[in-house]
DSSP file (Angstrom, degrees, kcal/mol; ACC not computed):
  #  RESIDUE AA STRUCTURE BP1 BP2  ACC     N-H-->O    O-->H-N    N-H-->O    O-->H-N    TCO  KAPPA ALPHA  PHI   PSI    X-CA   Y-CA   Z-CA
    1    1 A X              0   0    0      0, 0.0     2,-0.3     0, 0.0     0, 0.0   0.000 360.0 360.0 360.0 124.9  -71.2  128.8   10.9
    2    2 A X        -     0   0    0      1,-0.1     5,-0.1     2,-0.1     0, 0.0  -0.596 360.0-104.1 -88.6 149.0  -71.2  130.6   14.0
    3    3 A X    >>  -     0   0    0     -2,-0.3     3,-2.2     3,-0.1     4,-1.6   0.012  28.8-108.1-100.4 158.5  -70.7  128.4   17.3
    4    4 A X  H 3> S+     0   0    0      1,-0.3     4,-3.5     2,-0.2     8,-0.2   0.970 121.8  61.0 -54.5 -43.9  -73.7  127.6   19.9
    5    5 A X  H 34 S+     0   0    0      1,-0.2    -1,-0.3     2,-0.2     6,-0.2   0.827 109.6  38.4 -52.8 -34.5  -72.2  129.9   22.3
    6    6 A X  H X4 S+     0   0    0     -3,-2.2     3,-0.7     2,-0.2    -1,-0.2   0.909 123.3  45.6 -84.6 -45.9  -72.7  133.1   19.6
    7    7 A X  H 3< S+     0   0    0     -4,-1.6    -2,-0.2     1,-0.2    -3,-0.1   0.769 129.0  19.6 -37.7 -63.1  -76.1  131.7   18.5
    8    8 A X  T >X  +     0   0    0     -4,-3.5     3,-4.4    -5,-0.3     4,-1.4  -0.230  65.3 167.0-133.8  36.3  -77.6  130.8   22.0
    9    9 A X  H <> S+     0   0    0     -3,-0.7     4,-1.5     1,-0.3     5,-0.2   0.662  73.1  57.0 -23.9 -43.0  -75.7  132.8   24.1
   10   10 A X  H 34 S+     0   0    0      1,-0.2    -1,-0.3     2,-0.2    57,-0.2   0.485 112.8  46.7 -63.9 -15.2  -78.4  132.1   27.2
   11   11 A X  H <> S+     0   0    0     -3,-4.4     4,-1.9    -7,-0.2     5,-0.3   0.849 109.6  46.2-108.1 -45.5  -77.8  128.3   26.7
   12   12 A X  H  < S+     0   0    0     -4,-1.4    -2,-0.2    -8,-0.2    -3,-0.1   0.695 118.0  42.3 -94.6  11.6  -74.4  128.2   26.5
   13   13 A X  T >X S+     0   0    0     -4,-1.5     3,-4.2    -5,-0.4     4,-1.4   0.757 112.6  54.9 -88.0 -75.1  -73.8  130.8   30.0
   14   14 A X  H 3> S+     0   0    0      1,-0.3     4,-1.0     2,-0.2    -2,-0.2   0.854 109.6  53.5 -45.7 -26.4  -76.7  128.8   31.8
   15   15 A X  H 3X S+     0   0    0     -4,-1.9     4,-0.9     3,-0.1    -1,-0.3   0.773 109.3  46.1 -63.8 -26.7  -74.1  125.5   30.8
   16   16 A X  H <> S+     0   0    0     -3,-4.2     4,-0.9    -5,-0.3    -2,-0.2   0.619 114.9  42.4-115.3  -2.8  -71.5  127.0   32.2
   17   17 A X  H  < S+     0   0    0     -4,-1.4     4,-0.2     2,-0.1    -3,-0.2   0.455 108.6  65.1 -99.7   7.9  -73.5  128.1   35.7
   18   18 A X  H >X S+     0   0    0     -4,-1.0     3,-2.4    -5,-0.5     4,-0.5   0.942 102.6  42.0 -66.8 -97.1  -74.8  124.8   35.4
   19   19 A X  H 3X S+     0   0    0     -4,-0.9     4,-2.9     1,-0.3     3,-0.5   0.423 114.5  57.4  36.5 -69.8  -71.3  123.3   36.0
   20   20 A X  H 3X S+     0   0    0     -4,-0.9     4,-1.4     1,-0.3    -1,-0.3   0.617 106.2  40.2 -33.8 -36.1  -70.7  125.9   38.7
   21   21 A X  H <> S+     0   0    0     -3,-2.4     4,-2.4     2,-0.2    -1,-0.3   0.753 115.6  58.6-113.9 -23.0  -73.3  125.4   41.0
   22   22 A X  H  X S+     0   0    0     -4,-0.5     4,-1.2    -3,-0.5    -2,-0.2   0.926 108.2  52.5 -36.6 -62.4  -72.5  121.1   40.1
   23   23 A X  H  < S+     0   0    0     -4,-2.9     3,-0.5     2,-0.2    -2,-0.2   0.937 109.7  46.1 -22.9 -74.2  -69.1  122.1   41.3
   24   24 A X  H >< S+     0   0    0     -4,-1.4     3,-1.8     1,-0.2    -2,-0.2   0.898 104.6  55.0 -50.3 -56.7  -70.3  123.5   44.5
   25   25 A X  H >< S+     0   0    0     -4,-2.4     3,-2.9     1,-0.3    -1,-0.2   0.663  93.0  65.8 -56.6 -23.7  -72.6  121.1   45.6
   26   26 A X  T 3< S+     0   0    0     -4,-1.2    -1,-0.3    -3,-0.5    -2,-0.2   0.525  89.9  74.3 -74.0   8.9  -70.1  118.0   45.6
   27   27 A X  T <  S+     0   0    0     -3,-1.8    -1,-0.3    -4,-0.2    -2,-0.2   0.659  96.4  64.6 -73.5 -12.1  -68.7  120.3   48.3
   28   28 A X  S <  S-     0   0    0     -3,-2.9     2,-0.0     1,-0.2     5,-0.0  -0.582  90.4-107.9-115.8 164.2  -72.1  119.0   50.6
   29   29 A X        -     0   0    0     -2,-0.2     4,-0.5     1,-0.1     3,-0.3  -0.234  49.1-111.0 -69.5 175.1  -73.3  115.9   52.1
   30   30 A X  S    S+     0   0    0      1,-0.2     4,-0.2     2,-0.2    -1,-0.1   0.419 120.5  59.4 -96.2   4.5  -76.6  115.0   49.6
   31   31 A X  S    S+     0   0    0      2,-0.1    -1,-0.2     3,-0.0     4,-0.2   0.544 103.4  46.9 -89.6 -15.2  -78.7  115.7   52.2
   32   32 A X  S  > S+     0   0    0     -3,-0.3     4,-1.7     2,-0.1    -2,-0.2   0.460  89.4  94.3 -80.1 -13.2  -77.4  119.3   52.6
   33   33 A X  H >> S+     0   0    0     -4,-0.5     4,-2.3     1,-0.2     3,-1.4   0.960  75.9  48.5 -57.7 -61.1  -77.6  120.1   48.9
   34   34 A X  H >> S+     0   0    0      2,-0.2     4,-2.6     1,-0.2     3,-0.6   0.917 116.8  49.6 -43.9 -48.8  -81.2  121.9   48.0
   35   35 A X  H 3> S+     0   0    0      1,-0.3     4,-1.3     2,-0.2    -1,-0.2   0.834 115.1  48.5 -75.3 -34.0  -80.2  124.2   51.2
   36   36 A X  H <X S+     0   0    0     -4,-1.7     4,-0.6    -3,-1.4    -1,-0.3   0.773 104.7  52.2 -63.7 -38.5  -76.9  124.5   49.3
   37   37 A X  H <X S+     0   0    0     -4,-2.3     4,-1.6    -3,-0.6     5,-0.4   0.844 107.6  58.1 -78.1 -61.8  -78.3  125.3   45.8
   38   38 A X  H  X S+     0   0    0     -4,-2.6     4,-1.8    -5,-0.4    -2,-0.2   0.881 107.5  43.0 -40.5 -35.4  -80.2  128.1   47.5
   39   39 A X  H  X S+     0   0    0     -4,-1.3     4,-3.7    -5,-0.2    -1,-0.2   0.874 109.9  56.2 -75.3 -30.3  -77.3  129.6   48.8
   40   40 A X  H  < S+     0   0    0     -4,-0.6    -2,-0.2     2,-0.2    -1,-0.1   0.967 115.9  40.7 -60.8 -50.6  -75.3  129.1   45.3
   41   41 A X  H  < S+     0   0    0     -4,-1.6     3,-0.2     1,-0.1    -1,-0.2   0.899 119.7  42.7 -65.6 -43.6  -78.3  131.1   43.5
   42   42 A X  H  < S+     0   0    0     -4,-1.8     2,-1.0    -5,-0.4    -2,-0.2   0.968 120.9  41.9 -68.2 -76.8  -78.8  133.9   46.4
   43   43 A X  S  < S-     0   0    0     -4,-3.7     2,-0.3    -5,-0.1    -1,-0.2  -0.504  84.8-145.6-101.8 101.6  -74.4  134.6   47.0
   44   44 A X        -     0   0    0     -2,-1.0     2,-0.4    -3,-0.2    -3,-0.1  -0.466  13.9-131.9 -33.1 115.0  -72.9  134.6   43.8
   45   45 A X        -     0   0    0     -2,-0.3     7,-0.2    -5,-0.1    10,-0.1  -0.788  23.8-103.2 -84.0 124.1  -69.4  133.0   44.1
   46   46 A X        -     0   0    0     -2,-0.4     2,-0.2     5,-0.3     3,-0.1  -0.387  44.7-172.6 -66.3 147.0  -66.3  134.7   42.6
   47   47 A X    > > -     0   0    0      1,-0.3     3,-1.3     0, 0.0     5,-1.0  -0.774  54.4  -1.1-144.9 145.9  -65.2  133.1   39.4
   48   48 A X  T 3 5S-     0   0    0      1,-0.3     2,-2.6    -2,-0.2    -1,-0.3   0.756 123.0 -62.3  45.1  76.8  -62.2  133.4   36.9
   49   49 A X  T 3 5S+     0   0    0      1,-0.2    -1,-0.3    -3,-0.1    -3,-0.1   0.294 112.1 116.8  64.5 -10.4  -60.5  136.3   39.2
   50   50 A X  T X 5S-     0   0    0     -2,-2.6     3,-1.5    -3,-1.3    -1,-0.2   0.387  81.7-118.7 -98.8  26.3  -63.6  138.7   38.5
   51   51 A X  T 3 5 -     0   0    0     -4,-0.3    -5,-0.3     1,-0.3    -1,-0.1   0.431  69.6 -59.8  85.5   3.6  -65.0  139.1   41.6
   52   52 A X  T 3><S+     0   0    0     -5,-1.0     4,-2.1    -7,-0.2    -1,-0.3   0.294 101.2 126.1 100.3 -29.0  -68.2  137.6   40.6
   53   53 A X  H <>  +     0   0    0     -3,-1.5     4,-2.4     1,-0.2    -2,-0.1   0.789  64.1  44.4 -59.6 -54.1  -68.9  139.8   38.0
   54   54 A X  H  > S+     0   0    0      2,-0.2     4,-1.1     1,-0.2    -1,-0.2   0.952 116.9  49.7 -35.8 -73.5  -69.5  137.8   35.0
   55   55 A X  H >> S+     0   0    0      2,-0.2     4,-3.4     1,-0.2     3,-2.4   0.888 103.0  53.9 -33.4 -64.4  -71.4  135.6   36.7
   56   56 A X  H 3X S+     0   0    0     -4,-2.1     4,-1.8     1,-0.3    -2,-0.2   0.962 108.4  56.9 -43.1 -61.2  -73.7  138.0   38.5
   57   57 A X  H 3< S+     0   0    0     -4,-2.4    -1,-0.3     2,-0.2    -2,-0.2   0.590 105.4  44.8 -55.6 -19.8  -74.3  139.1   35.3
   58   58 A X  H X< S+     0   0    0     -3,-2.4     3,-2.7    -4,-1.1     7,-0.3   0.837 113.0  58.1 -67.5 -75.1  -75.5  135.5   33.6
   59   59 A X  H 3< S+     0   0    0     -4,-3.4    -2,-0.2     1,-0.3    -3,-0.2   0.585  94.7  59.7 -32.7 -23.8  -77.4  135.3   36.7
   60   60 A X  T 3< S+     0   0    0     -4,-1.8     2,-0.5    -5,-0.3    -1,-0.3   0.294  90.0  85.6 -95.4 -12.3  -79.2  138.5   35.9
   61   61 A X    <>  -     0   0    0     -3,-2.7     4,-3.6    -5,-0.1     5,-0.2  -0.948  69.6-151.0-109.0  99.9  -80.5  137.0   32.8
   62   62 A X  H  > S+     0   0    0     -2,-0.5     4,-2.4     2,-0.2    -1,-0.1   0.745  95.3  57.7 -55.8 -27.8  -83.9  134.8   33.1
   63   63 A X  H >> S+     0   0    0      2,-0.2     3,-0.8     1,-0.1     4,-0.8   0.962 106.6  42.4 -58.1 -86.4  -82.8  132.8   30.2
   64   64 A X  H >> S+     0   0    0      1,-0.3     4,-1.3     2,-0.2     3,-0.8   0.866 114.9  48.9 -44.5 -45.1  -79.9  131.7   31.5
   65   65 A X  H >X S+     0   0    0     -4,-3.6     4,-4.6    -7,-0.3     3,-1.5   0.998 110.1  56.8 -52.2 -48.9  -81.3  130.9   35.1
   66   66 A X  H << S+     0   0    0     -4,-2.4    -1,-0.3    -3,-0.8    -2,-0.2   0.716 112.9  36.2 -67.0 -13.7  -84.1  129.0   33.5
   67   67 A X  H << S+     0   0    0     -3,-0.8     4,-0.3    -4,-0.8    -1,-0.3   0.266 108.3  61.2-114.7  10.1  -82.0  126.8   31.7
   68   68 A X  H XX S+     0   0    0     -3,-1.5     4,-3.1    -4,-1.3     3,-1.0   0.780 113.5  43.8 -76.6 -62.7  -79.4  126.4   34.2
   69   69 A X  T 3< S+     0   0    0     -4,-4.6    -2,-0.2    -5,-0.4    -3,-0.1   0.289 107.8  51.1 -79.8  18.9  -82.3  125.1   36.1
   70   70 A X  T 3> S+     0   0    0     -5,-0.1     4,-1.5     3,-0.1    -1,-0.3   0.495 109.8  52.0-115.7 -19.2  -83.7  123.1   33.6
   71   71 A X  H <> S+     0   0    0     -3,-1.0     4,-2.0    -4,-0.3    -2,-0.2   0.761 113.1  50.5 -86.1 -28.6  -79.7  121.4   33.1
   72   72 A X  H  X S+     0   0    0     -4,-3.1     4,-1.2     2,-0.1    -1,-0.2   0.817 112.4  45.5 -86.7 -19.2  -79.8  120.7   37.3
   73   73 A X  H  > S+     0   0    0     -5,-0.2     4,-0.6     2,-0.1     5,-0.5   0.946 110.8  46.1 -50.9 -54.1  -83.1  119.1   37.3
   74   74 A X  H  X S+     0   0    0     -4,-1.5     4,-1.0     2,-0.2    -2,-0.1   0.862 120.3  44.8 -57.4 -57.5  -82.5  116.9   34.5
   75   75 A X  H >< S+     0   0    0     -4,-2.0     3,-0.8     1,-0.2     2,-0.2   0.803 122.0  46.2 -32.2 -97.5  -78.4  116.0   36.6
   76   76 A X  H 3< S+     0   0    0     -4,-1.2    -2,-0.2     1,-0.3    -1,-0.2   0.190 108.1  46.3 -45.1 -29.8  -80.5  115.7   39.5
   77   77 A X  H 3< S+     0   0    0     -4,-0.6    -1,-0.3    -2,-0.2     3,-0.2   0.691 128.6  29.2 -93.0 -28.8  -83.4  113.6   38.4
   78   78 A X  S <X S+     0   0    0     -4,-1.0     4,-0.8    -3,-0.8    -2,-0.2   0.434  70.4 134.1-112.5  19.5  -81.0  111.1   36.7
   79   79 A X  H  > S+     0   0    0      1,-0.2     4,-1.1     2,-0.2     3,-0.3   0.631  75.6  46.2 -66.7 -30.1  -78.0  111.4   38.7
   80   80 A X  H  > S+     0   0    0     -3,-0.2     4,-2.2     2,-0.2    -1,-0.2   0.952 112.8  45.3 -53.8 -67.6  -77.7  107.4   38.8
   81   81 A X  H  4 S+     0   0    0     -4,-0.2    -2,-0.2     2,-0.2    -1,-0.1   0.495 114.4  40.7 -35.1 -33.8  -78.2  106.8   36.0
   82   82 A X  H >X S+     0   0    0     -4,-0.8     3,-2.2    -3,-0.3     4,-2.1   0.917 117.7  58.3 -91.6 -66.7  -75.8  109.6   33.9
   83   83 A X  H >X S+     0   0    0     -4,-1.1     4,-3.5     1,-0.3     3,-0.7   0.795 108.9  43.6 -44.6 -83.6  -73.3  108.4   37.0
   84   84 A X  H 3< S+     0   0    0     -4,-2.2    -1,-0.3     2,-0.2    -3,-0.2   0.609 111.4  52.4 -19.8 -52.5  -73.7  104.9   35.6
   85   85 A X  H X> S+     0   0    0     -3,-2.2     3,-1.2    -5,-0.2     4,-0.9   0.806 108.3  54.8 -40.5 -58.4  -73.3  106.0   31.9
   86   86 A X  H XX S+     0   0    0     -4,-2.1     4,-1.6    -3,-0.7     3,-0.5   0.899 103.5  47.5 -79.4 -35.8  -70.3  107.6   32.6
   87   87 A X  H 3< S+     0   0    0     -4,-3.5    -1,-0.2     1,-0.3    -2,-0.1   0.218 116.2  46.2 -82.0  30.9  -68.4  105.0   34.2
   88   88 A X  H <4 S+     0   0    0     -3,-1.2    -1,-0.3    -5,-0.2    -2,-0.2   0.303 115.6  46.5-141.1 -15.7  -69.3  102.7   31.5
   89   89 A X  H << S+     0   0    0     -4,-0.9    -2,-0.2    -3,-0.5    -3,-0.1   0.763 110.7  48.4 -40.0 -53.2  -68.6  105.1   29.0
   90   90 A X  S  < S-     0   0    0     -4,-1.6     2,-1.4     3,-0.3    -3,-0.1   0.931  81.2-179.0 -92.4 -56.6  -65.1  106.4   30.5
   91   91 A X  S    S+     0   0    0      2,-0.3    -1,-0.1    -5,-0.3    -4,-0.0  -0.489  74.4  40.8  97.0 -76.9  -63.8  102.5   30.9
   92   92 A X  S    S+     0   0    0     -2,-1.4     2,-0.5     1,-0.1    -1,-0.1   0.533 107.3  65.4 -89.3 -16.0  -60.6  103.1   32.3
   93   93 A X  S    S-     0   0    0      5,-0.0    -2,-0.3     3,-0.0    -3,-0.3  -0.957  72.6-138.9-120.2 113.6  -61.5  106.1   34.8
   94   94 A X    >>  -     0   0    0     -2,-0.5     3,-1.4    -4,-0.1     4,-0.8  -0.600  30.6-118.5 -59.4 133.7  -64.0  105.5   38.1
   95   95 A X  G >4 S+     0   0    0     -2,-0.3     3,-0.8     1,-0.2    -1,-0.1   0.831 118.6  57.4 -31.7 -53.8  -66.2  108.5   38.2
   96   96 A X  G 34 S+     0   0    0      1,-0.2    -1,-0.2     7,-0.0     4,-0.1   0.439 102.2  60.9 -73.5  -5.1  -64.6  109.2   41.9
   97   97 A X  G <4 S+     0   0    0     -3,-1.4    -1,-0.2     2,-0.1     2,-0.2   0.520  89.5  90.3-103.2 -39.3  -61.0  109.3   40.0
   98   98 A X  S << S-     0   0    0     -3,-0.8    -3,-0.1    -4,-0.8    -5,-0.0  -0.370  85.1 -96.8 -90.9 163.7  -61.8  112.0   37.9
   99   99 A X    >>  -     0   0    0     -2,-0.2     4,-3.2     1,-0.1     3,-1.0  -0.400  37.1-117.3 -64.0 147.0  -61.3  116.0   38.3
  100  100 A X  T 34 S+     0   0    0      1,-0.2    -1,-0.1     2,-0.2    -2,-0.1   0.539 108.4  45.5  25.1 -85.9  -64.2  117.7   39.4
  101  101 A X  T 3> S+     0   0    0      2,-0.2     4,-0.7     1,-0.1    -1,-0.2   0.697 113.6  48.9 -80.7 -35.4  -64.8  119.9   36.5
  102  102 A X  H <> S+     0   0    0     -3,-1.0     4,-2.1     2,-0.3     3,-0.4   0.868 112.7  48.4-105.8 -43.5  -64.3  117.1   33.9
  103  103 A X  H  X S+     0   0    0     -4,-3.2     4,-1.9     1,-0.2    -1,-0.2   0.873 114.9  47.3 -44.1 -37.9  -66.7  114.9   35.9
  104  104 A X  H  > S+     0   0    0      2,-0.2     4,-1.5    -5,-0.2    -2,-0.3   0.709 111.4  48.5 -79.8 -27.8  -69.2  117.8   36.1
  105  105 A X  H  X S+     0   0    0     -4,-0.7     4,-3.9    -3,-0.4    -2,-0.2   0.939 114.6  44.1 -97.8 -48.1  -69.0  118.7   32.4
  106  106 A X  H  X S+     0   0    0     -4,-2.1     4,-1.1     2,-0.2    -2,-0.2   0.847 109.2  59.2 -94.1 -30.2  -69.5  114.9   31.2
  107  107 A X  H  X S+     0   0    0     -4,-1.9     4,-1.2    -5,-0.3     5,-0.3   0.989 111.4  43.2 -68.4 -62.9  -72.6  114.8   34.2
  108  108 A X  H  X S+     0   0    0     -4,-1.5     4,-2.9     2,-0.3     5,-0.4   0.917 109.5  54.9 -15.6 -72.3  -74.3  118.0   31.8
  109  109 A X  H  X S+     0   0    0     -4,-3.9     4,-1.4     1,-0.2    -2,-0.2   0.706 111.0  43.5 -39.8 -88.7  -73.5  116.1   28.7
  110  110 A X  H  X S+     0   0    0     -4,-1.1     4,-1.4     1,-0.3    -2,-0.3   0.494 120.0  42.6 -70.6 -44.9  -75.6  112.8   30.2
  111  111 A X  H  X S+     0   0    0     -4,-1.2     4,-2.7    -3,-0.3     5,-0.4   0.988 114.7  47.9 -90.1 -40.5  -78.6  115.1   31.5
  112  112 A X  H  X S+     0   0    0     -4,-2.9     4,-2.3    -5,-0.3    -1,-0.2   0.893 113.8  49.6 -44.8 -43.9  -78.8  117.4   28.4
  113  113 A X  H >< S+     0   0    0     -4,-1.4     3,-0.6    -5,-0.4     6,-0.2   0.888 122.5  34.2 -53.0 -82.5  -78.8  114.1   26.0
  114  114 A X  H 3< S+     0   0    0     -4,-1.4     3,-0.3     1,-0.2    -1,-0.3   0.577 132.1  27.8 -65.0 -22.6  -81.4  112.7   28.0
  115  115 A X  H 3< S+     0   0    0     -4,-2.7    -1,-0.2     1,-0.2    -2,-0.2   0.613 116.0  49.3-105.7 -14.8  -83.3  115.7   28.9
  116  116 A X    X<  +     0   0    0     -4,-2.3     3,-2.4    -3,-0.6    -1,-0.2  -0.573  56.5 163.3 -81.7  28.0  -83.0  118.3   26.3
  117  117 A X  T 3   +     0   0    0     -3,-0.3    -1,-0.1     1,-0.3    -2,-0.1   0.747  68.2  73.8 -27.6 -33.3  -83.6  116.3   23.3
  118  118 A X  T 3  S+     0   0    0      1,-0.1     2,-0.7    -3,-0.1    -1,-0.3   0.640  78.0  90.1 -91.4  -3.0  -84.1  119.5   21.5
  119  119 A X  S <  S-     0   0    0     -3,-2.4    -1,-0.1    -7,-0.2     5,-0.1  -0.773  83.8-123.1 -81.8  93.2  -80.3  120.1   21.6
  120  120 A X     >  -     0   0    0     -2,-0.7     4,-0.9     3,-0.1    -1,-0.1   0.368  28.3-128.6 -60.9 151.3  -78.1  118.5   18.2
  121  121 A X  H >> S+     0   0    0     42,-0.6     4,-2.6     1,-0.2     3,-1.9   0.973 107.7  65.0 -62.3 -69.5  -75.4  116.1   19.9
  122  122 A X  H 3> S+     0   0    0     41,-0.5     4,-1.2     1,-0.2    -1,-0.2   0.802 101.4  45.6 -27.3 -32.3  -72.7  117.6   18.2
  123  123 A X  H 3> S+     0   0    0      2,-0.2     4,-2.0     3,-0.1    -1,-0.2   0.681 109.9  59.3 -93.4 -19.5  -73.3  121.3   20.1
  124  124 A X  H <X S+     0   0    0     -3,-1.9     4,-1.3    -4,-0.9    -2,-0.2   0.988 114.5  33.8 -69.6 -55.2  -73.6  119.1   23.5
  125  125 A X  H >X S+     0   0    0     -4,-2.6     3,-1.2     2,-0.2     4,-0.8   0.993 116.2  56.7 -59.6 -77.1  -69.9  117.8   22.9
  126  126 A X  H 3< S+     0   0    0     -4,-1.2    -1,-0.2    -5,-0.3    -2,-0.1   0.679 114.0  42.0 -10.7 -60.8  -68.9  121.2   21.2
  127  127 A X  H >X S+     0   0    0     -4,-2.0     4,-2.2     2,-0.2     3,-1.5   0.822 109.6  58.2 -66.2 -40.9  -70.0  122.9   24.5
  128  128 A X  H <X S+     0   0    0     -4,-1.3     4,-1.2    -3,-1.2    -2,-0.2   0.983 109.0  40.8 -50.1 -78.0  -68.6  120.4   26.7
  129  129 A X  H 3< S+     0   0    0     -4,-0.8    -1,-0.3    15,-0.3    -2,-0.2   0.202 106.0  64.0 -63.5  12.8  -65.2  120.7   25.5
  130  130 A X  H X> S+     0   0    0     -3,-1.5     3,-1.9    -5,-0.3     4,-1.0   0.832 117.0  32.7 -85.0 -81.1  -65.4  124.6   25.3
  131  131 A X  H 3X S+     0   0    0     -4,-2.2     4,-2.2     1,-0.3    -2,-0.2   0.454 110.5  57.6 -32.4 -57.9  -65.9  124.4   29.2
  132  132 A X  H 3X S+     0   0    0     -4,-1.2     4,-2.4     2,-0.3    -1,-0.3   0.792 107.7  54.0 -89.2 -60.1  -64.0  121.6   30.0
  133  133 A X  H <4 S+     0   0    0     -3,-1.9    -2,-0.3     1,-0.2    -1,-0.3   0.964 116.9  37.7 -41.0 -61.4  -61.1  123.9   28.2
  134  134 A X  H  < S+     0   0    0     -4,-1.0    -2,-0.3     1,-0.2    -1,-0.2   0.754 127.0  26.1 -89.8  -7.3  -61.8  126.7   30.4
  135  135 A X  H  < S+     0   0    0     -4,-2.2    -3,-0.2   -34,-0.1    -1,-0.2   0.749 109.4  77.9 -97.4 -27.8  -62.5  125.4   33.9
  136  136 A X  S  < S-     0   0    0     -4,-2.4     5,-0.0     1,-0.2   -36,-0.0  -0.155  90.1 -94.4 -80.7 166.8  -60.7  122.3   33.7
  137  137 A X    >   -     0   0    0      1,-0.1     3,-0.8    -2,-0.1     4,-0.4  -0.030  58.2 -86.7 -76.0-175.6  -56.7  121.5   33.9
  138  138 A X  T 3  S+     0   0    0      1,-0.3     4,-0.1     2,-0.1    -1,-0.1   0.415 131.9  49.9 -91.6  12.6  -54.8  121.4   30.5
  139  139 A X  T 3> S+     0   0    0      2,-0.1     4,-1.5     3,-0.1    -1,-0.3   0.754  92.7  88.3-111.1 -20.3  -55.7  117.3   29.7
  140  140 A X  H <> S+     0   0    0     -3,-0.8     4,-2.7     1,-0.3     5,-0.4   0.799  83.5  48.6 -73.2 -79.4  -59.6  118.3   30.6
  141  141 A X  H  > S+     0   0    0     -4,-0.4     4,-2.4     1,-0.2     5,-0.7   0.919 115.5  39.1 -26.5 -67.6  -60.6  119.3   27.0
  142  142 A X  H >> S+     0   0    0      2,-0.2     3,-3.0     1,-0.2     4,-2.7   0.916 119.0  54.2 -49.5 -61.5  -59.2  116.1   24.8
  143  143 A X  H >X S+     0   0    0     -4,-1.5     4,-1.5     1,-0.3     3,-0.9   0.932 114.8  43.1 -47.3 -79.2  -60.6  113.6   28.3
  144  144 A X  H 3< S+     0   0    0     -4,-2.7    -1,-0.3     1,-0.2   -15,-0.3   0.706 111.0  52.0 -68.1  12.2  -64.0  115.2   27.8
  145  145 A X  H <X S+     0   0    0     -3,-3.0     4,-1.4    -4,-2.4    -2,-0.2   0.795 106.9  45.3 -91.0 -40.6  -64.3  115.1   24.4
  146  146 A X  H <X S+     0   0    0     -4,-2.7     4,-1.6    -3,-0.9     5,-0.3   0.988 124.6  37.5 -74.9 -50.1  -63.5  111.6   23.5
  147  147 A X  H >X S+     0   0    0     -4,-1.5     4,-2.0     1,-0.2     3,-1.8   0.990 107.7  66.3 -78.2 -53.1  -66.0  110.3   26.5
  148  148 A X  H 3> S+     0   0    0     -5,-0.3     4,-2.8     1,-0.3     5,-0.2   0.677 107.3  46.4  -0.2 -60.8  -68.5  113.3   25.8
  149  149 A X  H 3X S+     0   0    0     -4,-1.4     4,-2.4    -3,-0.3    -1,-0.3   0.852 112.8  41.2 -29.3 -61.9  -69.2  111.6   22.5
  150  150 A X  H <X S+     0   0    0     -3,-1.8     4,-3.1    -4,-1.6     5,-0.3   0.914 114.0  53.2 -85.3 -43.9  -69.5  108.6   23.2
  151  151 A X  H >X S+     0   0    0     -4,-2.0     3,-2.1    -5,-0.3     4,-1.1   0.958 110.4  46.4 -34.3 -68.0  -71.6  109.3   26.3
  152  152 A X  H >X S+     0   0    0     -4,-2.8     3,-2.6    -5,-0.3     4,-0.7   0.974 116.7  48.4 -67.0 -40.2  -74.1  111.4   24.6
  153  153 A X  H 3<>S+     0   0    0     -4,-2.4     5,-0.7     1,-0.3    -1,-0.2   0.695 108.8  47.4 -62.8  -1.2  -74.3  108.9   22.0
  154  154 A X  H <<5S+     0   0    0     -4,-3.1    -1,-0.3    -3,-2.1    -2,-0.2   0.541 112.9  50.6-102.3  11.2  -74.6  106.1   23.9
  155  155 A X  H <<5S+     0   0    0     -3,-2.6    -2,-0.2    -4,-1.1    -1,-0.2   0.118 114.6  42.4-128.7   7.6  -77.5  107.8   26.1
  156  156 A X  T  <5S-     0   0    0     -4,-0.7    -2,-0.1    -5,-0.2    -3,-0.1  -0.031 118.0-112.1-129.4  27.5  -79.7  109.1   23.0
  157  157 A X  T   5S+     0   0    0     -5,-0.2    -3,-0.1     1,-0.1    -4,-0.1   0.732  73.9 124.7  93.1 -19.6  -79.2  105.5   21.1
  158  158 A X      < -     0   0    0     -5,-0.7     2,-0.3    -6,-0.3    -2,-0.1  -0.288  59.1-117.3 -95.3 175.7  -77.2  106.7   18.4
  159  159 A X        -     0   0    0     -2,-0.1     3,-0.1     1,-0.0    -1,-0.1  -0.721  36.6-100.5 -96.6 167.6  -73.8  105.6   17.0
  160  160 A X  S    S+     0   0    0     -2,-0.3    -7,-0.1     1,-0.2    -2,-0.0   0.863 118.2  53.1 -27.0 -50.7  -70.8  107.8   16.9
  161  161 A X  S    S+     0   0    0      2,-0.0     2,-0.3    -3,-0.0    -1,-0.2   0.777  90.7  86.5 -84.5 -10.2  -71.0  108.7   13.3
  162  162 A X              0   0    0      1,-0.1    -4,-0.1    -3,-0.1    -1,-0.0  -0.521 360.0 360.0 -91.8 144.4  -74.7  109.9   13.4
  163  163 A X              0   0    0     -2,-0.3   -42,-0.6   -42,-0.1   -41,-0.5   0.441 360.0 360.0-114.7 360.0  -75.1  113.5   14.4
């Protein structure tokens, strides 16, 4: 079976400049963000040593923007709420405690569950811990995978085992 990312390329690039531009913004006050998010989407930022390139090149693709922006509403509109999730999820780790990236990746998981129904849980985690691998530090992957689980399942209702 070939993986979301080969399948739906446009979803799983628009996941991973969803993250990016998540990333960026905890660099602003929350009243500076929308002015912030404009700028992310106009100046491309270099990523993974390539000048930009990569990116520019998601970016360049209306699929990917549009579901980039449909994964920063979703954060955005429920950002208490996924916040909440996750630090009832995580247990042992405060939201403000964790890296970044791995914070950012598990806030995606929380809007996609709730806002993306149309996406299987399993490919939400899948994606998560593809990311998590490549933006995150070398514990990132295992950390978001075990709460990534339970998070999305505990934010569409479900148990663990059901998929």
């Amino acid at each position: 079976m070939a993986d979301a990312k080969q399948r739906h390329p446009h979803r799983a690039h628009g996941r991973e400049v969803a993250l990016l531009a998540l990333c960026h913004l905890e660099s602003y006050r929350p009243d500076e963000r929308a002015r912030a998010l404009e700028l992310f989407w106009a100046h491309v930022p270099a990523e993974a040593g390539d000048g930009g390139q990569e990116l520019r090149g998601w970016l360049g693709d209306p699929k990917v923007v549009e579901f980039a922006r449909r994964l920063l509403a979703a954060s955005s509109e429920r950002a208490a709420e996924i916040d909440a999730a996750i630090e009832a999820t995580s247990r042992s780790w405060r939201l403000a405690r964790m890296d970044r990236v791995d914070r950012n990746v598990l806030r995606l998981v929380g809007a996609e569950s709730l806002g993306l129904s149309e996406t299987p849980r399993a490919v939400i985690v899948s994606e998560a811990v593809r990311m998590a691998a490549r933006y995150g530090s070398e514990r990132s992957a295992p950390f978001v995978n075990g709460v990534a689980q339970a998070l999305a399942a505990k934010l569409r209702g479900e148990t663990r085992e059901e998929a």
